[in-house]
C-alpha positions as CSV (number, residue, x, y, z in Angstrom):
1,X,-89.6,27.9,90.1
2,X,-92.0,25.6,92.1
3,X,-89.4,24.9,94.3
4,X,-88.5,28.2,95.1
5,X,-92.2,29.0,96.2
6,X,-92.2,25.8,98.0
7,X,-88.9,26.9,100.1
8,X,-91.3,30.0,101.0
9,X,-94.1,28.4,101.7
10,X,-93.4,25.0,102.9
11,X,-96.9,24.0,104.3
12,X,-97.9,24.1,100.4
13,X,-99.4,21.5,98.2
14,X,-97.6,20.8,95.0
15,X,-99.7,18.1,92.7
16,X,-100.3,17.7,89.1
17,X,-103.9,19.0,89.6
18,X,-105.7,20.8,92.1
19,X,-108.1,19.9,94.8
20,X,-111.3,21.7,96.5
21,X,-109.7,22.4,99.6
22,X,-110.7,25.8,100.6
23,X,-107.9,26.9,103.1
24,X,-105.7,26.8,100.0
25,X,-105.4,28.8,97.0
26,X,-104.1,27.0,94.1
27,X,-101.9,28.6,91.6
28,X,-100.6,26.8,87.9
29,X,-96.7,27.4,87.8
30,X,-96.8,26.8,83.5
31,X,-92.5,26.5,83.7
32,X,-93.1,23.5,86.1
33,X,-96.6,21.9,84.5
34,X,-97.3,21.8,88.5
35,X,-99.9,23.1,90.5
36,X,-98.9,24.9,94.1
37,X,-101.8,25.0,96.4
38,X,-100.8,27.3,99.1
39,X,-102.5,28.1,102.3
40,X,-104.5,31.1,102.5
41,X,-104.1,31.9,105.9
42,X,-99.8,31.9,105.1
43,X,-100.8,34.7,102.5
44,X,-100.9,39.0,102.6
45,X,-103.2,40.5,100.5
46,X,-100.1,42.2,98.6
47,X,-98.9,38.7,98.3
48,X,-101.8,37.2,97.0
49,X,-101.9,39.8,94.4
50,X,-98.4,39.5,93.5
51,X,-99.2,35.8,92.7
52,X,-102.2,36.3,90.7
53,X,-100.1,38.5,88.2
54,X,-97.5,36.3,88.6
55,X,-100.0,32.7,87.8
56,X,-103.1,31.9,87.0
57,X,-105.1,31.0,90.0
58,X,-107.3,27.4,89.4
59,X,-110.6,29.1,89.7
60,X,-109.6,31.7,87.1
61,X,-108.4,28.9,84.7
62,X,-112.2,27.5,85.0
63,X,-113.1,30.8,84.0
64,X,-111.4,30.4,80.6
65,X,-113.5,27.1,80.0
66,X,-116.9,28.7,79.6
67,X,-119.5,26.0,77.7
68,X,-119.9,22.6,78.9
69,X,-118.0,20.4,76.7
70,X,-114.9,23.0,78.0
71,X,-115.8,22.6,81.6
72,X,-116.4,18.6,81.2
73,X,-113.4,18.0,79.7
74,X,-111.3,20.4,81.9
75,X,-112.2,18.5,85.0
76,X,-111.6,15.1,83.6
77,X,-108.3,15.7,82.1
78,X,-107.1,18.9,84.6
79,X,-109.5,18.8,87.5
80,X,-110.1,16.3,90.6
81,X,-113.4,14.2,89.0
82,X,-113.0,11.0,87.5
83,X,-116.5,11.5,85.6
84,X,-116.3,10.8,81.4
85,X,-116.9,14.2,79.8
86,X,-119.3,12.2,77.2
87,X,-120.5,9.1,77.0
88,X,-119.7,7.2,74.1
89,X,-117.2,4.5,74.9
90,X,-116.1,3.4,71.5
91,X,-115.2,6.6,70.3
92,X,-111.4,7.2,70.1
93,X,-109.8,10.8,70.9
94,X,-106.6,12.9,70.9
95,X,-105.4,15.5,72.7
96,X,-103.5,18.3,70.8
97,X,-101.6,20.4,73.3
98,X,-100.5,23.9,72.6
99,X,-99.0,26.7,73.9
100,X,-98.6,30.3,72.5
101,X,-95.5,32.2,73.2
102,X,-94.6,35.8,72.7
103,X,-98.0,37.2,72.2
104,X,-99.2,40.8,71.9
105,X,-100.9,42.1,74.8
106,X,-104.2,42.8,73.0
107,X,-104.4,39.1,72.4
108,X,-107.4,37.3,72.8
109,X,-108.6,33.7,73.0
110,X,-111.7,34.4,71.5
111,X,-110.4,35.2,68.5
112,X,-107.5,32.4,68.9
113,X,-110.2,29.6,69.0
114,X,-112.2,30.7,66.4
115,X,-109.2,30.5,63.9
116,X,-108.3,26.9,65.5
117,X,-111.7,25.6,64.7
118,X,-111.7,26.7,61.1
119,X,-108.9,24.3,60.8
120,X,-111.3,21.3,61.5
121,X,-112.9,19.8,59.0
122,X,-115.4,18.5,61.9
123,X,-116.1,19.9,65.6
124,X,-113.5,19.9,68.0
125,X,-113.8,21.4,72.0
126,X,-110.7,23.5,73.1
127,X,-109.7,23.8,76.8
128,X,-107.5,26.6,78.5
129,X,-105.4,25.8,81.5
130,X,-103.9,29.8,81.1
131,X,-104.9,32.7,78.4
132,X,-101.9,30.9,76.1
133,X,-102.0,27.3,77.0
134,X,-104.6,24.3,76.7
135,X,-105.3,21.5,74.7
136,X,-107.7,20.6,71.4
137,X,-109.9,17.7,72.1
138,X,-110.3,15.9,68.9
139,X,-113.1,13.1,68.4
140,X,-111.4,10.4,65.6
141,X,-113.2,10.4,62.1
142,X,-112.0,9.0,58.9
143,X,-110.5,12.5,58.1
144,X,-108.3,14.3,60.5
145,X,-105.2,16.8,60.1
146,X,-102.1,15.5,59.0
147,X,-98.8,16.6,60.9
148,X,-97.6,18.3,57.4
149,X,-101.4,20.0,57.5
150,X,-100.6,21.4,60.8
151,X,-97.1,22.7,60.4
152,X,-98.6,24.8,57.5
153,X,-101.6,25.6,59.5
154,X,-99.2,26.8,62.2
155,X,-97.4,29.5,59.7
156,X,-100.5,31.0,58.7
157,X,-101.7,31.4,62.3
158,X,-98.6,32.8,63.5
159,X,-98.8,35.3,60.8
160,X,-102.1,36.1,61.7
161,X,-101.9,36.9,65.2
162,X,-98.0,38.0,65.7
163,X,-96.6,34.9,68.1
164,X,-95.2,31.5,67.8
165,X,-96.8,29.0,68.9
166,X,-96.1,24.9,69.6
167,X,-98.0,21.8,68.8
168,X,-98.3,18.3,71.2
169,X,-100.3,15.8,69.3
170,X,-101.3,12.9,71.3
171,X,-102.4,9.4,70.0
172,X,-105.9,8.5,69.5
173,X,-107.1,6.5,72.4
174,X,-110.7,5.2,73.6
175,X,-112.5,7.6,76.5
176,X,-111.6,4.7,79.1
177,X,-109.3,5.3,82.3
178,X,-105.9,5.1,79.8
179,X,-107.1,8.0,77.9
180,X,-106.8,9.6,80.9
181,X,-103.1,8.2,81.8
182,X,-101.8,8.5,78.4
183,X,-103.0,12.6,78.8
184,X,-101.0,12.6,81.4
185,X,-97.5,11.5,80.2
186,X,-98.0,13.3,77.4
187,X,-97.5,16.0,79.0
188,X,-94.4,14.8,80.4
189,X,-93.8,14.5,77.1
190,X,-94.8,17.9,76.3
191,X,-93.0,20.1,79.2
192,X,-89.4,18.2,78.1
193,X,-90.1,19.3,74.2
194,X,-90.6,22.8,75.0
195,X,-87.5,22.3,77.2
196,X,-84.6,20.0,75.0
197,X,-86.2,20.5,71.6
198,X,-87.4,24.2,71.4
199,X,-86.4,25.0,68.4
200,X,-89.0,22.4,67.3
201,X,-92.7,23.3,66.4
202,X,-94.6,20.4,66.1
203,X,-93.9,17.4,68.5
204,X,-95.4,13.7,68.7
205,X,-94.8,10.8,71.1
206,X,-92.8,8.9,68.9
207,X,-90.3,11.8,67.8
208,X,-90.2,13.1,71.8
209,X,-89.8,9.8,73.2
210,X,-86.9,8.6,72.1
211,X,-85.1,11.6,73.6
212,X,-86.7,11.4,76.5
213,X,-85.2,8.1,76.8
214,X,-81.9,9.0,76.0
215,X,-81.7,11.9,78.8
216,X,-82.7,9.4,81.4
217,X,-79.5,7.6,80.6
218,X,-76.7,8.5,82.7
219,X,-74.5,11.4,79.8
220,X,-71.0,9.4,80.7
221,X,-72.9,5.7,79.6
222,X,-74.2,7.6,76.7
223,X,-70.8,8.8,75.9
224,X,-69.1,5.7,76.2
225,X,-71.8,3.6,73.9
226,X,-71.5,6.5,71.2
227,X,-68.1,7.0,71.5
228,X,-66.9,6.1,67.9
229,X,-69.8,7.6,66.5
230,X,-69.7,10.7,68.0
231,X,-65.3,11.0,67.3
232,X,-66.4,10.8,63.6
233,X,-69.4,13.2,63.9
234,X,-66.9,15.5,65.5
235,X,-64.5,15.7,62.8
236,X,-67.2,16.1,60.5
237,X,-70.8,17.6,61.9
238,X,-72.2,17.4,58.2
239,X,-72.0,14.2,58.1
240,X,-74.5,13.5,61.3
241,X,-77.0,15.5,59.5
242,X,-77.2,13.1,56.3
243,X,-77.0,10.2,58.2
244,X,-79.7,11.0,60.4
245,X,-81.9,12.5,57.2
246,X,-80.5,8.9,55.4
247,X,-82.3,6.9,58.5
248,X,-85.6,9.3,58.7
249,X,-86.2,8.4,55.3
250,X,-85.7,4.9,55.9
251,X,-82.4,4.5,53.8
252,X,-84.1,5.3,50.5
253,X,-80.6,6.9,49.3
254,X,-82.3,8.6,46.1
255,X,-84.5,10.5,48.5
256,X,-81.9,11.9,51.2
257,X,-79.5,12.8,48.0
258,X,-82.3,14.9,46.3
259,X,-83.2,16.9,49.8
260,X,-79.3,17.1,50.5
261,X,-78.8,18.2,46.6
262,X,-75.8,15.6,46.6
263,X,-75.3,13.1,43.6
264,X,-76.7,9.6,45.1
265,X,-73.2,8.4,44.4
266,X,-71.3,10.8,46.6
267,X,-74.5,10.1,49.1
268,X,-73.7,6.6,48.9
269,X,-69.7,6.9,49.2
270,X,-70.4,8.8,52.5
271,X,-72.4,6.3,54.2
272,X,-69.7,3.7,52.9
273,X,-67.3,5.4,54.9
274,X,-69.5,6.1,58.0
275,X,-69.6,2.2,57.8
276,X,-66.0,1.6,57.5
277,X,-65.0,4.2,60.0
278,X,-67.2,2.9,62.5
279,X,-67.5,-0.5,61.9
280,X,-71.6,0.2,62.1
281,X,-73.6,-1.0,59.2
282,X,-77.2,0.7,58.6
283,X,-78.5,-2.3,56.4
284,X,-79.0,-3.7,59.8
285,X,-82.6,-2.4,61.6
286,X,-80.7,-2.6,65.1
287,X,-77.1,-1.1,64.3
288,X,-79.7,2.1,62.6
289,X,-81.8,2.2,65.8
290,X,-78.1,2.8,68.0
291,X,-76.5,5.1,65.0
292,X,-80.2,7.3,64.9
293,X,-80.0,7.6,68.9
294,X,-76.6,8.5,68.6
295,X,-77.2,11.3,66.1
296,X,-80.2,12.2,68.5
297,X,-78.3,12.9,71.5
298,X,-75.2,14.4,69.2
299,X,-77.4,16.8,68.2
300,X,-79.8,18.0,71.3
301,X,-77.8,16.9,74.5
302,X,-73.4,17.5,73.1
């Protein structure tokens, strides 16, 4: 999409964030997470109002950000300034990104924010880059949500207020200049979730990152090194979805046959054969590292 307004306007800026120049008017292309800062003087007034309905312009996403805290932490993490939002420099934060998809049109972020801050057990600041996307700033105390308290948090919301919504949550890091960079790949992190692993609600570094890895190997070099794996997966899809439950669960066999409702016997004989077959043992930590990659990019990128 950002490429396509770029081929029509080719003396625009693209950047990650805006800037104050004031011969351009910046627009967030939300497909992209990219700004497009595009000269005013290039620009009709139809046009220009084409593009506001079509994005939300920066200085109407500062709108969204109405108390301090919001504004603060909009300009540090979105914005141009490298000022800390608040000064206390042992404190460690996280950075919850979400984004709200098919939504009524009577929907409103008051009321969206209100129910968000009921889920705290302690006071949190929420930021809006668009009326359905922003982040939850989260200051670390010895009680915080869980990822299980959030995916059941997530069901009564979406029944709530009629749309589905996703969930980035970020590591807690102190408010020093790698808060700041870690933000930011996150949301690399973030934008290829929504993308490769839609289906998905509720992502974290360490379940995104390893797919992110994988993509950025060439899809021949990953079909070569999986290549016995993925000929038995093939012939039998089922069995990729026990080994990979088998590895989440850190081989505790008792456990994967109870959520598969197998006998741990037949569980067992399975994984036997996977090992015979394939000549890949998951008693080792580095031949289950390869097979889990394997069932990663079996199941997301075949």
């Amino acid at each position: 999409m950002i490429n396509k307004l770029y081929e029509r306007y080719p003396n625009a800026h693209i950047s990650s964030k805006p800037s104050n120049n004031s011969k351009l008017i910046w627009f967030y292309v939300e497909i992209d997470n990219q700004y497009i800062g595009i000269p005013l003087s290039e620009l009709s007034e139809a046009e220009k109002e084409l593009l506001k309905t079509l994005f939300p312009k920066y200085h109407e996403i500062q709108k969204l950000n109405t108390n301090e805290s919001s504004k603060k932490w909009f300009e540090y993490l979105y914005g141009t300034g490298n000022d800390y939002p608040v000064n206390e420099p042992n404190c460690e934060y996280r950075i919850i990104q979400f984004s709200i998809t098919q939504y009524k049109a009577d929907f409103e972020s008051e009321d969206w924010m209100e129910a968000i801050k009921a889920l705290f057990p302690h006071e949190i600041t929420i930021i809006f880059t668009s009326q359905n996307n922003g982040a939850i700033i989260e200051k670390k105390h010895n009680y915080f949500l869980t990822l299980d308290e959030l995916y059941t948090s997530i069901h009564a919301l979406e029944s709530d207020f009629y749309f589905k919504i996703h969930f980035f949550i970020g590591q807690f890091k102190a408010l020093t200049n790698e808060l700041k960079s870690l933000f930011q790949f996150e949301q690399i992190l973030y934008s290829f979730a929504k993308k490769e692993m839609g289906k998905d609600r509720v992502f974290t570094l360490e379940k995104v990152f390893p797919l992110y890895l994988l993509k950025n190997i060439p899809s021949q070099t990953r079909r070569i090194g999986f290549s016995t794996i993925y000929d038995i997966f093939q012939d039998d899809p089922e069995l990729r979805r026990l080994i990979k439950l088998y590895l989440e669960n850190q081989t505790n066999a008792s456990l994967t046959a109870k959520q598969l409702f197998l006998h741990r016997n037949s569980l067992q004989y399975r994984i036997d054969k996977f090992t015979e077959k394939t000549g890949f043992d998951l008693k080792s930590f580095a031949t289950s590292v390869i097979v889990y990659l394997a069932c990663l990019d079996f199941e997301y990128f075949d």
